[in-house]
C-alpha positions as CSV (number, residue, x, y, z in Angstrom):
1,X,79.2,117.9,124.9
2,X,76.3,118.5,122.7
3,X,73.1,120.4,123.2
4,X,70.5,118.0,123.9
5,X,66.5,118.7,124.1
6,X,66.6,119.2,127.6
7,X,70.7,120.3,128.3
8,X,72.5,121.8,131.8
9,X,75.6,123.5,131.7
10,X,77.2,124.6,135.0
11,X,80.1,127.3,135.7
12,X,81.6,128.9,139.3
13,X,82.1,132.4,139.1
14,X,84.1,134.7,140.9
15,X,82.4,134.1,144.2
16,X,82.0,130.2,143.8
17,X,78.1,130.3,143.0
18,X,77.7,127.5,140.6
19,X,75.2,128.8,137.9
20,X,73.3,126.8,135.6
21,X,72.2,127.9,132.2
22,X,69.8,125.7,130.4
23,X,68.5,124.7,126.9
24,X,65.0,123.3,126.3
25,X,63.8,122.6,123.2
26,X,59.8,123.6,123.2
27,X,59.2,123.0,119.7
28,X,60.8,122.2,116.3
29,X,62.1,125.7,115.9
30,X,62.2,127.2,119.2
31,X,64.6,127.0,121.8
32,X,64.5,128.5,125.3
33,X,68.6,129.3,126.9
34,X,67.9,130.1,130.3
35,X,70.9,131.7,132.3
36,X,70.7,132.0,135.9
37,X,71.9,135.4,137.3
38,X,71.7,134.4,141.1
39,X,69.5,132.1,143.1
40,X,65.7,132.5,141.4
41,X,66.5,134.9,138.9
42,X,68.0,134.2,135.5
43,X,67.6,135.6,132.1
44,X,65.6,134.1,129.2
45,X,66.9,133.9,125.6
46,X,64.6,132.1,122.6
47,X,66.1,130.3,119.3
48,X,64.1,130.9,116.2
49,X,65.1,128.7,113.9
50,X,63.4,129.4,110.4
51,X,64.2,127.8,107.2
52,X,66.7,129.8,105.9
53,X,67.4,132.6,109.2
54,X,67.6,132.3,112.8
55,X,65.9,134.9,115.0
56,X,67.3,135.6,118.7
57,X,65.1,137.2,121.2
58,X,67.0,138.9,124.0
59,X,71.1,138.0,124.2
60,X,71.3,137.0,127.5
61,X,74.7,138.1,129.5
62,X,78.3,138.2,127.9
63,X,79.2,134.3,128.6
64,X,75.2,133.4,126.8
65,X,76.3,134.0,123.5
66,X,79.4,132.7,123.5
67,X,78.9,128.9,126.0
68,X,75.0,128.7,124.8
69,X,73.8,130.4,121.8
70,X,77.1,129.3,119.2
71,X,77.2,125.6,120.4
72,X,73.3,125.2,119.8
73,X,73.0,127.2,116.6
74,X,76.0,124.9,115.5
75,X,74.4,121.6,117.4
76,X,71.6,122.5,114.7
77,X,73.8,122.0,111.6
78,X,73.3,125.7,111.0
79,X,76.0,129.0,110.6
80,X,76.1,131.9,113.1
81,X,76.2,134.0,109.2
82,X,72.4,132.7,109.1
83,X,71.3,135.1,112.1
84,X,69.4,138.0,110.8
85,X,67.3,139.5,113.6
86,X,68.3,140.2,117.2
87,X,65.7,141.7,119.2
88,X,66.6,143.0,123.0
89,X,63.6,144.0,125.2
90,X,66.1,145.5,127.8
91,X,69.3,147.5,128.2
């Protein structure tokens, strides 16, 4: 399954809620993961893409990085080596 423009991905967790986590692309180098926490609230990660580094703002919860982030930066043709900056706003 590959990360389109506009991409869902679902998974239950422990009490059956089926989350969604989301990828939009907003423009040529920016990507928005959304992960959903619980009903109306979720978390927002962006994708910076430059030329030669990828930027990632806010890492989302422990499953973002690993069912999100990694299968778009690959999707891109890029390397997980090529992140340089990680910026979280929150604990």
């Amino acid at each position: 399954m590959g990360i389109n423009p506009r991409f869902s991905f679902y998974h239950i967790n422990v009490m059956d809620y089926v989350i969604e986590m989301t990828v939009e692309k907003v423009a040529d180098d920016l990507y928005v993961v959304k992960h959903e926490m619980r009903p109306g609230w979720f978390c927002s990660v962006l994708v910076f893409f430059g030329e030669k580094q990828i930027g990632i703002v806010d890492s989302g919860f422990e499953e973002t990085a690993k069912d999100m982030i990694l299968p778009l930066i690959i999707e891109q043709g890029r390397n997980l080596k090529e992140v340089n900056l990680l910026v979280n706003t929150h604990r």
